[in-house]
C-alpha positions, 0 to 999 in steps of 0.5 A, a space after each residue: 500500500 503505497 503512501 497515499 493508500 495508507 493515508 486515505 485509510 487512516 483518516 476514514 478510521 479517524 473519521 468513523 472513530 469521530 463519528 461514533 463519538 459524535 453519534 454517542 454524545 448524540 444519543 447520551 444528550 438525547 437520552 439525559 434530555 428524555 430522562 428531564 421530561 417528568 413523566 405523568 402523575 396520577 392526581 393522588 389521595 383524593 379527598 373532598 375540601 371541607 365545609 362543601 355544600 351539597 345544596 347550594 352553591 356557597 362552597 367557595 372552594 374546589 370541592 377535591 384536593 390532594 397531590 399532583 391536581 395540576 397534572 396532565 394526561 396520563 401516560 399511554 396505555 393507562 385508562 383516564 378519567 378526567 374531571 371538569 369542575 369549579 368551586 360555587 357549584 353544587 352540582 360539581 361538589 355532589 360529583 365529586 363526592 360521588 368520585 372521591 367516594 370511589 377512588 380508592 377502588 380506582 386509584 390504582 388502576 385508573 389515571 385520575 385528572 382533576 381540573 379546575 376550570 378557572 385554574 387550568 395548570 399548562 399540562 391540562 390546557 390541552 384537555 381543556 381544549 379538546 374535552 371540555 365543552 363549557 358546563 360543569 360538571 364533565 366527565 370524560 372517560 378514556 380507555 387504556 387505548 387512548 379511545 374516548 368512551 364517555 363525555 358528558 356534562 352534569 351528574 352522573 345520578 340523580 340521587 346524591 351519593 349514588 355512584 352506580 352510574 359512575 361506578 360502571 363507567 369506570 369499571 368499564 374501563 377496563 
């Protein structure tokens, strides 16, 4: 192999050796700048705020707290429920008794959402937009599968306390 030869081969050796590293460095910095994206929290240990009102529209505060309320869609794969709701509405606090009153048989199996229409967090904006149509409460039922299974404004029972009707819509998520 004359001079030349040997040249040209030695820098196509330097070149591969520079462009796995590059490649490498690529790949560690996407994966580190993956690894910074918060995955999906479910909203979490759910309770109703005290001093609700069931009959009238005096609660001045949203009717469920707990942890990670601000958080967004789950995480694919995982059924969804979301709901839409706002403090001063009683028909929102008996819906949300009828919720907190099932979530602990859920928690483990459903990705909770809760918002607050007059505080809607960035992560939830979307869902806003897409699922919310003006009326409190709403509902929203998403399968495992990303499917849209239910969708609707107002109580899910006519009887306060009465979950039968929730209760199906949630098992039927699975």
């Amino acid at each position: 192999m004359n001079y030349l030869e040997k040249a040209s081969v030695n820098y196509l050796r330097r070149s591969q050796a520079k462009m796995g590293i590059v490649t490498l460095a690529w790949a560690i910095a996407l994966l580190g700048r993956l690894t910074l994206v918060p995955s999906a929290r479910a909203a979490s240990d759910l309770v109703l705020a005290p001093n609700l009102s069931f009959d009238d529209d005096s609660s001045p505060h949203f009717p469920i707290q707990g942890h990670d309320l601000s958080d967004g869609q789950g995480p694919p794969g995982e059924a969804t429920v979301i709901f839409f709701g706002t403090s001063n509405c009683w028909n929102t606090a008996r819906e949300a008794e009828r919720l907190v009153k099932l979530y602990p048989q859920f928690r483990n199996r459903v990705h909770f959402v809760i918002i607050d229409v007059r505080n809607v967090s960035p992560a939830q904006q979307p869902l806003v937009s897409h699922y919310y149509h003006g009326y409190i409460p709403t509902i929203t039922a998403l399968s495992s599968g990303g499917n849209m299974i239910y969708n609707r404004s107002g109580e899910t029972a006519m009887i306060r306390g009465d979950t039968s009707n929730l209760q199906r819509l949630l098992d039927s998520l699975h």
